[in-house]
N, C-alpha and C positions, 0 to 999 in steps of 0.2 A: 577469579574462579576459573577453573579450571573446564575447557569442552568435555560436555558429554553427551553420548551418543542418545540420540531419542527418534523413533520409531514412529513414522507419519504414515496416514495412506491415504495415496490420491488418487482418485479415476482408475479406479481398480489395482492399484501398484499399491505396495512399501515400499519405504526407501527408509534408509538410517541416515540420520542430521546428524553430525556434531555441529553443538551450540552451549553460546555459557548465558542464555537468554534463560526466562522462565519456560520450564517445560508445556502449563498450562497455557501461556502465549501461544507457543509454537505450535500445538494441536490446534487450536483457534484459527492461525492463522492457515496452517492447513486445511481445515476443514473450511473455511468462505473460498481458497483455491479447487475444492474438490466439489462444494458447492455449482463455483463460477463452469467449471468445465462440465460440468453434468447438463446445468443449465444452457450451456451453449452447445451440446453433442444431442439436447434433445430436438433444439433446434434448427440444428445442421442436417445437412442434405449428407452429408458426407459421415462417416462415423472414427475417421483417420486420426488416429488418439496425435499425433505429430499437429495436423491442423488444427485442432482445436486447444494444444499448448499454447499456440501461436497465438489465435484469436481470446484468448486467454488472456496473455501477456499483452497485447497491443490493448486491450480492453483496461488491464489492471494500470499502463502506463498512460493513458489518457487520463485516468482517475490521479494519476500521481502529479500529470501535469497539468488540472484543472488545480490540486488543492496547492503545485507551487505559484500558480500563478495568483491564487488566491492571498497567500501568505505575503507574497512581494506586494499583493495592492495594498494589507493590512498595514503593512515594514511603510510604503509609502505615503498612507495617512498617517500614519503614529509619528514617521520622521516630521510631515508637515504640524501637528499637533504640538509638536512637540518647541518648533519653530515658531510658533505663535503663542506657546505658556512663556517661553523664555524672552521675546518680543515684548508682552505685555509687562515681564516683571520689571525690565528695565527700564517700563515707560512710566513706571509708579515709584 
C-alpha cells in the first residue's frame, strides 16, 4: 500500500505524515504524544516546546526500554521452558 499523507496535531502544531500504517492508529498514537507533552509542559517550570520534546522522548524511550527488556526476560524463560519440555520428552 502505497504512503499517504495524514494530518496529526501535537502540542499546538500540525504536521503531515506520510504513512501506509492505519490512519486510526496513527491519530492514537499522536494524540498519547500530545497527551505526554501537555502533561509534562504542565509540569515544567519551563514552557520551551524544544524541552519538553526532549523530555518527551527520553520518557517514551525509557518505556521502550523497560517493555525490551521485559520481552528478552519472557524470549529467556520461554528458551529455558522450552529446554526442559524437550529434556523431559527424551527422558520418556
Amino acid at each position: 500500500m502505497p504512503k499517504q499523507p495524514i494530518r496529526v496535531h501535537i502540542f499546538n502544531q500540525t504536521y503531515t505524515l506520510l504513512a501506509d500504517g492505519d490512519e486510526r492508529e496513527i491519530q492514537d498514537v499522536a494524540h498519547e504524544v500530545d497527551e505526554l507533552m501537555t502533561s509534562i509542559a504542565n509540569r515544567a517550570s519551563s514552557g520551551d516546546s524544544t524541552r519538553i520534546a526532549v523530555m518527551a522522548c527520553l520518557h517514551l524511550a525509557d518505556k521502550l526500554r523497560s517493555a525490551e527488556n521485559k520481552l528478552r526476560s519472557y524470549e529467556d524463560k520461554s528458551g529455558k521452558i522450552a529446554e526442559m519440555l524437550e529434556a523431559a520428552l527424551l527422558e520418556s
